[in-house]
C-alpha positions as CSV (number, residue, x, y, z in Angstrom):
1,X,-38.4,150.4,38.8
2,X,-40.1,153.4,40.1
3,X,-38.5,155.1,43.4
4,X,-41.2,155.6,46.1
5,X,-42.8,159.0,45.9
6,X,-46.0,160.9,45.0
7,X,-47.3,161.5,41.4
8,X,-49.1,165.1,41.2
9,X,-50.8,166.5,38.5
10,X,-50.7,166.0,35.2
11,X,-48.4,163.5,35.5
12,X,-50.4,161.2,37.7
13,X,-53.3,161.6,34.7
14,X,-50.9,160.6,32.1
15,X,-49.8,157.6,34.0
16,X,-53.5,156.4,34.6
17,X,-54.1,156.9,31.1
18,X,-51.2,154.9,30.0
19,X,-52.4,151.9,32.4
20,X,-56.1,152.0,31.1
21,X,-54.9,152.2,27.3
22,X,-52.6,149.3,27.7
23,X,-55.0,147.0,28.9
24,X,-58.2,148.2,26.5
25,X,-55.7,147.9,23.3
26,X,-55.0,144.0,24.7
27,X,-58.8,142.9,25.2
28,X,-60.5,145.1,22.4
29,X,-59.7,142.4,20.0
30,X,-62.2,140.3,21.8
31,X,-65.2,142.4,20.6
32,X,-67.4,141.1,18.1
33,X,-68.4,138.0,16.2
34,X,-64.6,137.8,14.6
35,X,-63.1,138.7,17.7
36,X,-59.6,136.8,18.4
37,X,-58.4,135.3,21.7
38,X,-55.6,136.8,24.8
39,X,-53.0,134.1,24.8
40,X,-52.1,134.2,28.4
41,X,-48.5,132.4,28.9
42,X,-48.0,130.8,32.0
43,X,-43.9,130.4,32.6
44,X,-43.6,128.3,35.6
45,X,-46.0,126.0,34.5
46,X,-45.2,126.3,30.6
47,X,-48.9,126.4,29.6
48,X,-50.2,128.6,27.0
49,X,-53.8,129.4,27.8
50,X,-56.5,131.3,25.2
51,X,-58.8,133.5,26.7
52,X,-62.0,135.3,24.7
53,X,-63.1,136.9,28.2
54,X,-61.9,140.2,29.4
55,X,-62.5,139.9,32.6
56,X,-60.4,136.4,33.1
57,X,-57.7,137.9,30.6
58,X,-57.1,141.0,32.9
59,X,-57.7,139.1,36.1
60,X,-54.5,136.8,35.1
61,X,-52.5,140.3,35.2
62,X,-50.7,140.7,38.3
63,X,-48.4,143.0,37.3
64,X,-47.1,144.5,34.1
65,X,-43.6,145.3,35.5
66,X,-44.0,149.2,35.8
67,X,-45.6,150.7,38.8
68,X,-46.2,154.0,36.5
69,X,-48.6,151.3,33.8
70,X,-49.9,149.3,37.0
71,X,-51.4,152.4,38.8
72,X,-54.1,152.6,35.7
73,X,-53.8,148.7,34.6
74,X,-55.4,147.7,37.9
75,X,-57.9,150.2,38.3
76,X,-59.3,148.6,34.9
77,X,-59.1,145.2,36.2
78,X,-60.9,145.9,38.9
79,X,-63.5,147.7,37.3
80,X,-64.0,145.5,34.8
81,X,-64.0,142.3,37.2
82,X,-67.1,144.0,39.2
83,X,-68.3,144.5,35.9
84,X,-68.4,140.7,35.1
85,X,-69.2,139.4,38.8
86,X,-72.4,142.2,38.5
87,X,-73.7,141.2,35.1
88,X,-72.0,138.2,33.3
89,X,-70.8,139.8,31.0
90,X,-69.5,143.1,28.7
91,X,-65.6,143.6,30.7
92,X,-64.2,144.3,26.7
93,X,-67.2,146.7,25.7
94,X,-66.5,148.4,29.1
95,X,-62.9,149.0,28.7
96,X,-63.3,150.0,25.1
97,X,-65.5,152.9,26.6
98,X,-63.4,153.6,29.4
99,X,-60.2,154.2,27.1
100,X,-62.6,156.8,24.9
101,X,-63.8,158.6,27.8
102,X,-60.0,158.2,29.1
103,X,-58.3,159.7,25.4
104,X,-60.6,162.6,25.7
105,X,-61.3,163.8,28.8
106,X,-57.4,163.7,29.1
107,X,-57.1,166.0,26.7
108,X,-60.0,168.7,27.5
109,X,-58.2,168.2,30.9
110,X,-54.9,169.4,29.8
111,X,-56.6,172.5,27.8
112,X,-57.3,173.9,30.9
113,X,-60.9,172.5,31.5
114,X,-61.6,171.2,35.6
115,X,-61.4,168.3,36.2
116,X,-63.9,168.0,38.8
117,X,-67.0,170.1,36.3
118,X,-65.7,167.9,33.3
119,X,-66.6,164.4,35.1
120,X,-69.7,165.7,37.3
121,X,-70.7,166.4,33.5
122,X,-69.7,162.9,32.4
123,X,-71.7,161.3,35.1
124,X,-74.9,163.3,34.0
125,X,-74.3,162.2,30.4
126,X,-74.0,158.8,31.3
127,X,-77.4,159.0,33.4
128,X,-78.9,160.8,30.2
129,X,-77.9,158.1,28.1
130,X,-79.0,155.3,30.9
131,X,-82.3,156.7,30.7
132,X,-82.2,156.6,26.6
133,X,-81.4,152.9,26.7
134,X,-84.2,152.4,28.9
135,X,-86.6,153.9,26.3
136,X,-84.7,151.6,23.7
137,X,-85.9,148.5,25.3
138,X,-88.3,146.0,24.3
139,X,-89.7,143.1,26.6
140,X,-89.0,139.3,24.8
141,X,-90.5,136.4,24.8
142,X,-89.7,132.5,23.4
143,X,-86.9,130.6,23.3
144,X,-85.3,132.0,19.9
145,X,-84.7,135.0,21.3
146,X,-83.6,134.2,24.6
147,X,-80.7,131.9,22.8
148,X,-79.9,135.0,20.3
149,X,-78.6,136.5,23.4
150,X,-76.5,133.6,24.6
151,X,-75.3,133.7,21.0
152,X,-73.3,137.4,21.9
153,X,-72.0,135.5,25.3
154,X,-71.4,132.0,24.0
155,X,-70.5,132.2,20.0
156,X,-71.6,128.7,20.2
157,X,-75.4,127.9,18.5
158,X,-75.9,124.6,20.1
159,X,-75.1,125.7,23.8
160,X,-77.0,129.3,23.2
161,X,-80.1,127.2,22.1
162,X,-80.2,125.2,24.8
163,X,-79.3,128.2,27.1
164,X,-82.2,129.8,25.9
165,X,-84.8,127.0,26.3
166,X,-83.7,126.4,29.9
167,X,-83.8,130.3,30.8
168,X,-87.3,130.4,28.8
169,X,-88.4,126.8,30.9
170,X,-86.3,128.9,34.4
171,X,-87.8,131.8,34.3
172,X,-85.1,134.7,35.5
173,X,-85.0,133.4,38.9
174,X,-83.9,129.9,37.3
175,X,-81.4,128.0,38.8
176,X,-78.8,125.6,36.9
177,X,-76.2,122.9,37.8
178,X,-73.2,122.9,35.5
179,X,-71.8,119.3,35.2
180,X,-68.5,119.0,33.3
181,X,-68.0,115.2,30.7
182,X,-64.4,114.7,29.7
183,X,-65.3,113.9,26.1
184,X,-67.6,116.0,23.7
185,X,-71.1,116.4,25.4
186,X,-74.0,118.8,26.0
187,X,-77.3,118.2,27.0
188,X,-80.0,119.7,29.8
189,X,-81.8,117.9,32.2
190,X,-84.9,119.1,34.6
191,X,-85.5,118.3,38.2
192,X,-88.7,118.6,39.6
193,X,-89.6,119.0,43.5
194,X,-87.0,120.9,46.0
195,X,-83.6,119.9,45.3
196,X,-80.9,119.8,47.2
197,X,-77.1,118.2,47.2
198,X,-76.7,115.7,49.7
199,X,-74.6,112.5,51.1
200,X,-76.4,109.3,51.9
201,X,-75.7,107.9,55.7
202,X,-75.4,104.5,54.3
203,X,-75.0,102.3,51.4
204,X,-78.0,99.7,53.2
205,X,-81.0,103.0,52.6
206,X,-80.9,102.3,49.0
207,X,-84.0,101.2,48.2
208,X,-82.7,100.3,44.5
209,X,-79.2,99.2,45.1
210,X,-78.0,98.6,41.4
211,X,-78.9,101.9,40.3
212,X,-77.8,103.3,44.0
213,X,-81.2,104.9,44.0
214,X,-83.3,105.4,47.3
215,X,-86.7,105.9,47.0
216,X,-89.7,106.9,49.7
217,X,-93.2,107.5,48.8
218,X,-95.7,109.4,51.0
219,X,-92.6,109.8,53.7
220,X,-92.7,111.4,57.1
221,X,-89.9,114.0,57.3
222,X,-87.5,114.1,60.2
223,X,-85.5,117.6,60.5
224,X,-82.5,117.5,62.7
225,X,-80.0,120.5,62.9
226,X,-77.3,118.3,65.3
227,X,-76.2,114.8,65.0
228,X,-78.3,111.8,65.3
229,X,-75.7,109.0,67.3
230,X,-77.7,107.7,69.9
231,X,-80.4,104.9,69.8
232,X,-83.0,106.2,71.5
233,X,-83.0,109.7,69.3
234,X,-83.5,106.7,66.9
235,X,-85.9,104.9,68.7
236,X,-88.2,108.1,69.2
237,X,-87.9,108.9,65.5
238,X,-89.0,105.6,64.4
239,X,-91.9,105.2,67.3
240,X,-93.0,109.0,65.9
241,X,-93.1,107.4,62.4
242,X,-95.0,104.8,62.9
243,X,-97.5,106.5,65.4
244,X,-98.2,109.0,62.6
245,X,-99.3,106.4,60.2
246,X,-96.3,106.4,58.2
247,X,-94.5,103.6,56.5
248,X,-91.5,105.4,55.4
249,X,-89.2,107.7,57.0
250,X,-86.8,110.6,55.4
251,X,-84.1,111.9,58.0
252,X,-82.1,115.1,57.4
253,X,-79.2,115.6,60.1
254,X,-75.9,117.2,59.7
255,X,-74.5,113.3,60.6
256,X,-76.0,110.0,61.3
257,X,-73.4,107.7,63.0
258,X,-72.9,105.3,66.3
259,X,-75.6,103.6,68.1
260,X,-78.0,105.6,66.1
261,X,-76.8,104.6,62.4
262,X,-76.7,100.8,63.5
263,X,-79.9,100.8,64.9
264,X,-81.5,102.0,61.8
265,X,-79.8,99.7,59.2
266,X,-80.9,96.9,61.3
267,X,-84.3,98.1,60.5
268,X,-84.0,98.6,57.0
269,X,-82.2,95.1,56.7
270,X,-85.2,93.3,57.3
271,X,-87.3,91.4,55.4
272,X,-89.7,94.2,53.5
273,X,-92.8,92.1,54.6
274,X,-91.5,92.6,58.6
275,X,-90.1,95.9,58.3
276,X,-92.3,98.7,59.7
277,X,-90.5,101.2,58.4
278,X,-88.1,102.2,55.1
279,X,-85.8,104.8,56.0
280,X,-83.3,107.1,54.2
281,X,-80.9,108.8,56.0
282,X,-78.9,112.1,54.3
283,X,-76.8,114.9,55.1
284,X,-77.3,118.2,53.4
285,X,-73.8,119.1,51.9
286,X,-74.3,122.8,52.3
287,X,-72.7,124.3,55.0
288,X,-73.3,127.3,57.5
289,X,-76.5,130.0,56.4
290,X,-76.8,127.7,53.6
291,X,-77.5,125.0,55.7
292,X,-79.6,126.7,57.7
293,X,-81.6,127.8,54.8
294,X,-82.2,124.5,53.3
295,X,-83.6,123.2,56.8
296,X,-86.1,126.8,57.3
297,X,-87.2,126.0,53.4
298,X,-87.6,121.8,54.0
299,X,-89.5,123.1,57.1
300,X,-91.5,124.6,55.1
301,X,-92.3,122.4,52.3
302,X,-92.9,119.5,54.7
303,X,-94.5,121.0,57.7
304,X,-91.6,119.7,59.9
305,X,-90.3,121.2,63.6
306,X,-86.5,121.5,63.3
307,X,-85.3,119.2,66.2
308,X,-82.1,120.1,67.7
309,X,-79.9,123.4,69.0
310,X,-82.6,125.9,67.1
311,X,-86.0,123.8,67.5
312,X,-88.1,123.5,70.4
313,X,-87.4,119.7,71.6
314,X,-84.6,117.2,70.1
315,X,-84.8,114.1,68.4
316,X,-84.9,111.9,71.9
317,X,-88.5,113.7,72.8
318,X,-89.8,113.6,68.8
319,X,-94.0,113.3,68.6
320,X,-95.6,113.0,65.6
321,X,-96.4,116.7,65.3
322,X,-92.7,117.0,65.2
323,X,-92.8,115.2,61.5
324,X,-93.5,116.7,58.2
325,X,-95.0,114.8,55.4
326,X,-94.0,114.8,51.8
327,X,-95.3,113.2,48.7
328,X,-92.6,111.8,47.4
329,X,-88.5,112.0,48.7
330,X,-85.6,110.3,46.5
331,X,-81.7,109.7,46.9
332,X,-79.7,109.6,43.8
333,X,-76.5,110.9,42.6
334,X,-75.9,112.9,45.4
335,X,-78.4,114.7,45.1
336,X,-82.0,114.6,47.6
337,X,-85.2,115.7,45.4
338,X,-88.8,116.3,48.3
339,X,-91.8,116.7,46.1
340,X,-94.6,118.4,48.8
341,X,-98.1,117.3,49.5
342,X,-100.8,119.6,48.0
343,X,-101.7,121.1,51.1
344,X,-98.4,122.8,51.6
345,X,-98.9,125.0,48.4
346,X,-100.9,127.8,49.4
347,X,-98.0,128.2,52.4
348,X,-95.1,127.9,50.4
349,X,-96.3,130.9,47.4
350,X,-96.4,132.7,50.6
351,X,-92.7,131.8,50.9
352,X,-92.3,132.2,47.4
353,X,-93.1,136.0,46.9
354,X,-91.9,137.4,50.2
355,X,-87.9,135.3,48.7
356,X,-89.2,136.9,45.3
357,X,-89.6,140.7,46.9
358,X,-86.2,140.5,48.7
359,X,-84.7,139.0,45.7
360,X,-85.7,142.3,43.3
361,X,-84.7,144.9,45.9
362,X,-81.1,143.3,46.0
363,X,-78.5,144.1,43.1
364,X,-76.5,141.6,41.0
365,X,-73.7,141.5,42.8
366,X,-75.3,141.2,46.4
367,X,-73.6,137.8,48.2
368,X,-76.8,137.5,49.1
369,X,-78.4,136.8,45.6
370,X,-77.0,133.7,44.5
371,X,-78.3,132.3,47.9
372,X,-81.6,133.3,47.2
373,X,-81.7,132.4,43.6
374,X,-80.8,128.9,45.0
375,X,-84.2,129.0,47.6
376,X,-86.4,130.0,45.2
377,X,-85.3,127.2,42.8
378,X,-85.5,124.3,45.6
379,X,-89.3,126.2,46.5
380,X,-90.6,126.4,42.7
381,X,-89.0,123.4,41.3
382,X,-87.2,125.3,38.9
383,X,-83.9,123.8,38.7
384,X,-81.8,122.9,35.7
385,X,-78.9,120.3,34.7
386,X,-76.4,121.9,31.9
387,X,-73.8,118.8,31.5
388,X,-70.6,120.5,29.4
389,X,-67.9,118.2,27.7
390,X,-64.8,118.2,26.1
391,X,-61.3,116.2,25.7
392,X,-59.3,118.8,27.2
393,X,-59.9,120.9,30.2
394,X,-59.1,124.4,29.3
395,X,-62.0,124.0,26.7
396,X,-64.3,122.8,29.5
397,X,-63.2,125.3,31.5
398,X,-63.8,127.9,28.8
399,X,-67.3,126.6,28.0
400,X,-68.5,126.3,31.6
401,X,-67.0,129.7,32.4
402,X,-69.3,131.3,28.7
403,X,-72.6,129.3,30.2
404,X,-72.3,130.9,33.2
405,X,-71.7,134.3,32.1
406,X,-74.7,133.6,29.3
407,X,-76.7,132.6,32.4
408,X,-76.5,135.7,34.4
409,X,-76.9,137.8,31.2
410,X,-80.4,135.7,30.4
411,X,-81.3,136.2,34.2
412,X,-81.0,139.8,33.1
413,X,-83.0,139.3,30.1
414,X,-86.0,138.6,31.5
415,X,-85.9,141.7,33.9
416,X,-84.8,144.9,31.8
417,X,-85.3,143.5,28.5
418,X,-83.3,143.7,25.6
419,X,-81.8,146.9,22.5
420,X,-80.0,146.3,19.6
421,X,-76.9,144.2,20.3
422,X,-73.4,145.2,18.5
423,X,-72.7,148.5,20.1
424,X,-75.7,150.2,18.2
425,X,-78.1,150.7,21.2
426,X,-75.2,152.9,22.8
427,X,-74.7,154.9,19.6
428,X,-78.4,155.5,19.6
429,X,-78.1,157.5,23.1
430,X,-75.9,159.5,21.3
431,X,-78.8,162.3,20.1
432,X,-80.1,162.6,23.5
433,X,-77.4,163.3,25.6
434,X,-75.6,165.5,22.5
435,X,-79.6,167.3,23.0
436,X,-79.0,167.0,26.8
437,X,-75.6,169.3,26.1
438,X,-76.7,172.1,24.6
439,X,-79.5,172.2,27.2
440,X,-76.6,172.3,30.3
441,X,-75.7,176.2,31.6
442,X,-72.1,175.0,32.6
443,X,-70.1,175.3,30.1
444,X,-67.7,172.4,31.8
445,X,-70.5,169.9,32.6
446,X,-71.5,170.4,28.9
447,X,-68.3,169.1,27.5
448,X,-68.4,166.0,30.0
449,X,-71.5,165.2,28.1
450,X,-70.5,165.6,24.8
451,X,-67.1,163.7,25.9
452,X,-70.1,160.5,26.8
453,X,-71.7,160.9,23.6
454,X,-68.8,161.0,21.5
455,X,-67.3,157.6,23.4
456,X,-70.5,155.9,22.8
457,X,-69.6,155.3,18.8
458,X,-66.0,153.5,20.5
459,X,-67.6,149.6,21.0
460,X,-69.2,149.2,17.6
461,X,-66.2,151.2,15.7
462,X,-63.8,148.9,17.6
463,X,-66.1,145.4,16.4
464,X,-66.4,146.8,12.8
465,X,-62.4,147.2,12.4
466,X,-61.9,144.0,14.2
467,X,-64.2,142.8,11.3
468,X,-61.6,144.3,8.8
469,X,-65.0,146.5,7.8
470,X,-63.3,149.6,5.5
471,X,-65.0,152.9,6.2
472,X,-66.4,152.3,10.0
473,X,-67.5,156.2,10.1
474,X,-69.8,155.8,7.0
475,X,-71.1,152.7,9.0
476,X,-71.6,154.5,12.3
477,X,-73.5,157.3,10.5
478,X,-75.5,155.2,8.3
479,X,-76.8,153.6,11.8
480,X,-77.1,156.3,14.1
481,X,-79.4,157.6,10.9
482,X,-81.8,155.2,10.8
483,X,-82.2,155.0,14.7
484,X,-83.0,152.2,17.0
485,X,-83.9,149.0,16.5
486,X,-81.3,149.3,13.3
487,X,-77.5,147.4,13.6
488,X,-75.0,146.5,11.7
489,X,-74.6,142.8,10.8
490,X,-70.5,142.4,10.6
491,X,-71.3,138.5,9.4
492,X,-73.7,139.4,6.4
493,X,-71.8,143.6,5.6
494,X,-75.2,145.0,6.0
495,X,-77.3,147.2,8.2
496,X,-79.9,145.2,9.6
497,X,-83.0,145.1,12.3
498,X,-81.7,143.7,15.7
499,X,-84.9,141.7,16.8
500,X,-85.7,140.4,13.3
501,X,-82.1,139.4,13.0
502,X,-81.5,138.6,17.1
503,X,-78.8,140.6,17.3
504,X,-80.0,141.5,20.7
505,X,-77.7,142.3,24.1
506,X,-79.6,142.8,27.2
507,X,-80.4,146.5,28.5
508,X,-79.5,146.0,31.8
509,X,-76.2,144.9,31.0
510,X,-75.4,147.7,28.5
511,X,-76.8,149.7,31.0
512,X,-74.1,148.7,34.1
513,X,-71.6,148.6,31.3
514,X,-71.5,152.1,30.8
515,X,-71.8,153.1,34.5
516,X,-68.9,151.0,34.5
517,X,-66.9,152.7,32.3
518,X,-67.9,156.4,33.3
519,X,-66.9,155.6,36.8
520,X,-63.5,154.0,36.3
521,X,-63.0,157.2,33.5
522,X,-63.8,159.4,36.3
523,X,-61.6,158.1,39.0
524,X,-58.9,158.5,36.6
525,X,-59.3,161.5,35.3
526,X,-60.2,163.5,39.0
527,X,-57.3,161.4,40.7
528,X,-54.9,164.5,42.2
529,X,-52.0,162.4,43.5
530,X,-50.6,158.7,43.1
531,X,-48.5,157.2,46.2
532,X,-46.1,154.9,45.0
533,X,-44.3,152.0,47.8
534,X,-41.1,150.9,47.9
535,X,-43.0,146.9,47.8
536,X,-46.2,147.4,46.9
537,X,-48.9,144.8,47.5
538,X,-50.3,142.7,44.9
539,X,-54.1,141.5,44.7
540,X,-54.6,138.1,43.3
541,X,-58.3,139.3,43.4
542,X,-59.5,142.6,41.5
């Protein structure tokens, strides 16, 4: 155990590079079509768990027993966690890179380069070769190609097919429910209308009580944003209803309970040729700004007032104005589906492209984005079902985590397009920043660029010896000759076009996988001093 102290210079370097190697030796076996698992052993609970993802292998490292390994260990967890919670994917192909750019600029270091010109140099290599990929890329269309992606994430052709016919169906602002079947099961299902996960008030609103199905056709729509309990909130909702012209009634309240709830399954228990009015009754199960969402965008579908804290008037003084209309409202398996009226369309593209404007200014890993991503679906329609089985949980686990991941690369997809997949489309940036190089005054920032293009061969080397392939340099140079689209097919032992053979990875994702790994290499290499604690603390969370 290390005493508490400070680590100077070059000792503090060493130790980071001793960190950073460890781990990238562990997960670089996961590259690649023939890649091999992490076995993570868990000791208090005896379980042996196999992991093909980076990011969840290093994320079950706490510790690896030596403060001096842990300094570097955990500055590539976290990076390469970010990495994953950014893009989906790529936390092996990162660390791969990071533990080239690591190896060498280590060693430039301790020839007596500075370490401060050497990474500002790294940084512009890595925005030369950014802006190479970018040149690289080629816009895709069709399902076949979209699911050759998912292939790289997934290794799994039935799940990558359907992956890609629901992304191709989506569109990149797609939204999909994963479901989880404890026997061997995949399938997709689509929802139309605005969808949203909800709790029924009460088993007597089904309208179709053996399938526990509730149906309403041309509803009004009561919005409520505080609890409906009293009889005459109930009273004025139902006189509103029926003074509207409507014969069917869908209420959306964070609860529906007391005097109110009994008053309105005594309605719906009556004889259909008496009742006035068929009501259904839910509660949205989202909670806080989600909530609050969901009510602005069923506002807006519907044409509803929000009654309550936020609207104007509450539930007691509801007037017909106050209701929205809908075509078409159902209740089943948790989950509420409102299909608008035609006349709300022009209004609700409106609310389409200003969601779709914020949603491109924001990154990948803005909390904001998922939330977004979720609006847009309920506004468009554009929601998915993925239902994932297997016998034994760790493999569900393990496929739903790999759709997810796919998912968010696919989203990608559609944006930035795609290179060639296998490490070639970084080995083709290789020329322009070597060009970029020579073309740099500073001696210094020069070889920070050449140190980038020399770590750009690391991720297809590394997948070619995991493949067992003898010769990887004749390989590499074979490649890099024959320029992009051109790859190398470690199934078939032969040099191959990418798009033809849909080898394909997406270029934003390469892209944010090497600013990944220049930024961890940098913080690593420029780091002066490391303070160690007599108990440091430990992050459960990179």
């Amino acid at each position: 155990m290390r005493r508490p102290g400070i680590a100077f210079q070059p000792e503090a370097r060493s130790q980071f590079h001793a960190g950073i190697t460890m781990l990238a030796d562990m997960v670089a076996a996961t590259l690649g079509p023939h890649r091999g698992p992490v076995l993570h052993y868990e000791g208090t609970r005896r379980i042996v768990e196999a992991l093909d993802d980076a990011a969840t292998a290093l994320r079950r490292i706490i510790s690896l027993g030596r403060p001096d390994l842990d300094v570097g260990a955990m500055l590539a967890r976290h990076v390469i966690w970010r990495l994953e919670q950014q893009v989906g994917d790529g936390g092996a192909t990162a660390l791969v890179l990071m533990r080239a750019l690591v190896d060498e600029g280590a060693r430039q270091i301790s020839a007596g380069f500075n370490a401060m010109r050497l990474t500002e140099g790294m940084r512009r290599g890595a925005a030369v070769a950014v802006e190479a990929l970018r040149r690289q890329s080629q816009r895709i269309d069709g399902e076949r190609n979209l699911a050759a992606v998912a292939r790289t994430v997934v290794q799994d052709d039935d799940l990558a097919a359907l992956l890609g016919e629901m992304s191709y169906l989506l569109g990149a602002d797609g939204h999909i429910q994963l479901e989880s079947y404890v026997a061997p099961y995949l399938e997709r299902q689509y929802l139309g209308g605005a969808h949203y996960g909800a709790e029924i008030a009460s088993m007597y609103f089904y309208t179709e009580m053996e399938r526990r199905r509730s149906v309403l056709v041309a509803p009004a729509v009561a919005l409520l944003d505080k609890p409906l309990n009293e009889a005459a909130q109930a009273i004025a909702l139902l006189e509103a209803t029926i003074r509207a012209g409507r014969k069917a009634l869908l209420i959306v309240a964070p609860d529906t309970s007391g005097p109110a709830l009994n008053l309105l399954v005594a309605n719906q228990m009556q004889p259909a040729e008496k009742r006035k009015v068929t009501i259904l009754a839910v509660k949205l199960r989202a909670v806080g700004d989600e909530r609050r969402f969901a009510l602005q965008d069923l506002a807006a579908i519907t044409g509803a007032a929000v009654l309550g804290e936020i609207g104007e008037r509450t539930a007691r003084d509801a007037r017909p104005e106050d209701l929205g209309r809908a075509q078409r409202a159902e209740f089943s398996e948790k989950n509420l589906v409102v299909t608008m009226e035609g006349a709300r369309r022009a209004f609700i593209q409106e609310q389409i492209a200003d969601l779709s404007r914020r949603l491109a200014m924001l990154p990948y890993d803005d909390e904001e984005r998922p939330i977004l991503v979720r609006r847009l679906a309920a506004l468009t329609g554009g929601i998915g079902v993925l239902k994932i089985g297997a016998y034994h949980q760790p493999e569900r686990e393990m496929r739903r985590a790999q759709a997810e991941r796919a998912w968010k690369v696919l989203s990608a997809v559609h944006r930035g397009g795609v290179v060639a997949g296998g490490g070639a489309a970084l080995l083709h940036c290789r020329h322009a920043v070597l060009e970029a190089a020579t073309r740099e005054s500073d001696a210094e920032c020069a070889s920070g660029m050449r140190i980038v293009a020399n770590a750009l061969s690391a991720p297809q080397r590394q997948m070619l010896c995991n493949a067992g392939v003898s010769a990887p340099a004749l390989i590499l140079d074979r490649v890099a000759e024959q320029g992009p689209p051109m790859t190398y097919d470690v199934l078939k032992g032969e040099i191959v076009d990418a798009q033809r053979a849909g080898l394909l990875d997406a270029t934003d994702v390469v892209a944010a996988i090497l600013q990944a790994a220049v930024s961890g290499a940098t913080m690593a290499l420029s780091t002066d001093a490391i303070v160690y604690h007599r108990k440091p603390q430990q992050s459960f969370t990179p």
